[in-house]
N, C-alpha and C positions, 0 to 999 in steps of 0.2 A: 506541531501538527503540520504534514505535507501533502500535497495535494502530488497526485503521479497521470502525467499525460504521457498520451504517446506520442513520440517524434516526429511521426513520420504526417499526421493528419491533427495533431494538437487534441484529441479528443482525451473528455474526461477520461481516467481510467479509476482510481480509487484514491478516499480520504483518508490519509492513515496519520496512526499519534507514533513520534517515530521523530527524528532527526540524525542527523551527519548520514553516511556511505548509509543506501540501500542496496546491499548485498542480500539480504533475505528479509524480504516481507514479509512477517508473520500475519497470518486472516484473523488472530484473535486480539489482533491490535487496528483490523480493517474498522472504519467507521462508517463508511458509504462505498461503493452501493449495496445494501441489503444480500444481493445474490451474491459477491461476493465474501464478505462477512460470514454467512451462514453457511458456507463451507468449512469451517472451524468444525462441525459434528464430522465431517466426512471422513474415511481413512486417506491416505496416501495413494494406494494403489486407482481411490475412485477420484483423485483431483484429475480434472483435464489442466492441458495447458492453459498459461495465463493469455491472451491475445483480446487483441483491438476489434473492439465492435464494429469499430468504423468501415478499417481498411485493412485490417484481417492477420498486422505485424505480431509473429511472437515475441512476447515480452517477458514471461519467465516458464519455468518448469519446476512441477510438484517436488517440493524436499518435506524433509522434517527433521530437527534439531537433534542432540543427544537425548533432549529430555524425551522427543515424542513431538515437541509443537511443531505444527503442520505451518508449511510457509512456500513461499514461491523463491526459487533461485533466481535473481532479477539479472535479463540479460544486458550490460551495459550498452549504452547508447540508444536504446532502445524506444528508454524512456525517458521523459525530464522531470524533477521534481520543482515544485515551487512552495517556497512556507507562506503560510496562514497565518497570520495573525487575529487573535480574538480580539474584536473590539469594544470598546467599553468595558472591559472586567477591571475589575479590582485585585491588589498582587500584595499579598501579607507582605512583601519583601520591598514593599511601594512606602515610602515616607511621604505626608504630605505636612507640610508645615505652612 
């Protein structure tokens, strides 16, 4: 899971489940915030651009995959990602002896 700020003002942008190169963000793997997320119903044609609440930087433009899934083209530099770690969870692949 990566959290995606924007560069230019550090503001949140979106919690996404996802790791290595974010080249396209898919909204149906978005976790937070809610508005963006529930843009997964939308078509293509109705996604606006992805941009900073804060300070107004665009950060991606509406795509959609071969299959169909709707996602943003992420503009490099634009944004920073940083991992999450959950804490406290328990991991089948955890040995405790």
């Amino acid at each position: 899971m990566i959290e995606i700020q924007c560069t230019q003002c550090k503001t949140f942008i979106a919690r996404y489940t996802g790791s290595g190169e974010l080249d396209l963000m898919f909204l149906d793997s978005v976790i937070k915030p809610n508005s963006l997320a529930d843009l997964k119903s939308s078509s293509k044609a109705d996604l606006p651009n992805l941009v900073c609440n804060e300070c107004g930087r665009k950060l991606g433009k509406p795509t959609a995959d071969e299959t169909g899934r709707l996602a943003y083209k992420m503009i490099k530099s634009s944004f920073r990602k940083k991992g999450i770690i959950k804490a406290m969870t328990t991991s089948p692949h955890t040995s405790w002896r």
